[in-house]
C-alpha positions in Angstrom: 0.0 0.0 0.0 1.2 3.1 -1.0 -1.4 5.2 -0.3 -3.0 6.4 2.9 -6.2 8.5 2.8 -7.4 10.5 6.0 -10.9 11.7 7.0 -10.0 14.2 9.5 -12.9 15.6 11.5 -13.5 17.5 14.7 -14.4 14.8 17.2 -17.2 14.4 19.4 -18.4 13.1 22.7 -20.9 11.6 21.5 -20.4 7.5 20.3 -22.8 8.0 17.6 -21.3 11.2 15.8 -18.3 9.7 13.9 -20.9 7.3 12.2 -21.2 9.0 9.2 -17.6 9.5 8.7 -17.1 5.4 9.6 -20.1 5.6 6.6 -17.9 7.8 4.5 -14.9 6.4 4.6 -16.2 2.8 3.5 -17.6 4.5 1.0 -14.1 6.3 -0.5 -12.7 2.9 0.1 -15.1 1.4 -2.2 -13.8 3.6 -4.5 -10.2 3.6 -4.1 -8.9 -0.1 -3.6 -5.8 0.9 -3.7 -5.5 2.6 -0.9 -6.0 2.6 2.8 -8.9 4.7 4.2 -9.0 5.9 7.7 -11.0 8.3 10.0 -8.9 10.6 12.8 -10.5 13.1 15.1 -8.8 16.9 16.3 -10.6 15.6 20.0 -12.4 13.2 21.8 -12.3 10.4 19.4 -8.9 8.0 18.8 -7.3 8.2 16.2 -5.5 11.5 16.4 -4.6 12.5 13.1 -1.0 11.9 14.2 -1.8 8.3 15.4 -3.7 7.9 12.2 -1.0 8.8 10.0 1.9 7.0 11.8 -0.3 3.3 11.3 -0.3 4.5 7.6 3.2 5.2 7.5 3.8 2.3 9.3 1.6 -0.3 6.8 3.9 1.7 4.1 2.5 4.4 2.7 4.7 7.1 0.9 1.9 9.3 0.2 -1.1 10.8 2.3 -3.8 12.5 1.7 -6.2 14.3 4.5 -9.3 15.4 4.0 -10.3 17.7 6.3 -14.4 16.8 6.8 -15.0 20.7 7.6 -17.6 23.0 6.0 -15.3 25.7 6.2 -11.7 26.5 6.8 -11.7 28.5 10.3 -9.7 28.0 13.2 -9.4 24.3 13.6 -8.4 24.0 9.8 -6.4 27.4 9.2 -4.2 26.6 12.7 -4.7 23.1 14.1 -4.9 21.6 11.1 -1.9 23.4 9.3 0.1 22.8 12.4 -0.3 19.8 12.6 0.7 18.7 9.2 3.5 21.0 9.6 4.6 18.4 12.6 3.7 15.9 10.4 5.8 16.4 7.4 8.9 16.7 9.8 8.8 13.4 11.8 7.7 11.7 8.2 10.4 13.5 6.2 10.1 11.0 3.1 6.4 10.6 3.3 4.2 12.9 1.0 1.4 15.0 2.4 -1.0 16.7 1.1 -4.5 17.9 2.8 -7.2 19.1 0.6 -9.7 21.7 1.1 -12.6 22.2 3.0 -15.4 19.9 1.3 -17.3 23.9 1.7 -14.4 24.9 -1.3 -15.5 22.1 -3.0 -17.9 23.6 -6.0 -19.4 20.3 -7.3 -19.8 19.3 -3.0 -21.8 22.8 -2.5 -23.6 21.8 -5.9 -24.8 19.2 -4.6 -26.1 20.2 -1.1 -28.0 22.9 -2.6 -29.7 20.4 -4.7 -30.0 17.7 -1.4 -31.4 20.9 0.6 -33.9 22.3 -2.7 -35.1 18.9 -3.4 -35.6 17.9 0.8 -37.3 21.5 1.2 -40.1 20.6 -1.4 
């Protein structure tokens, strides 16, 4: 496995919150076989997103990819997140990260939530 995918979200205390990205990332595993698809959490919830990315590393990926399950880029995103990765790229020196945007910065994502929300509101 060369690939490691990410689902980073905010964490929750509550057991049943992190369902939907458990849903989510079966889902993007589904559609990339290739890789390895795994949920971390800022709080609250294990995996960290530090834990997450060392078992990746560690099952021998050379590339990952977080996805930051956010509406919007504010604080958690703009600071945690970027410091984080910044940590991240220097204990994993050789390992390729990127994180993508928001899925809010995502125009065909927002597409389609206007359409879920039109359609629901009928």
């Amino acid at each position: 496995m060369s690939l490691g995918i990410v689902l980073f979200g905010h964490g929750s205390r509550d057991p049943e919150w992190s369902a939907p990205f458990a849903r989510l990332a079966r889902l993007v595993g589904a559609r990339r076989s290739e890789a390895r698809v795994v949920t971390a959490y800022l709080e609250h919830i294990a995996p960290t997103l530090d834990e997450a990315v060392a078992a990746l590393v560690a099952d021998g990926a050379a590339e990952v990819v977080v996805a930051p399950i956010f509406l919007a880029p504010g604080g958690h995103v703009k600071r945690d997140l970027a410091q984080l990765a910044a940590t991240l790229r220097v204990r994993h020196p050789s390992l390729t990260l990127r994180v993508l945007p928001t899925l809010g910065e995502a125009d065909a994502l927002v597409e389609a939530m206007a359409e879920w929300i039109a359609r629901e509101s009928c």
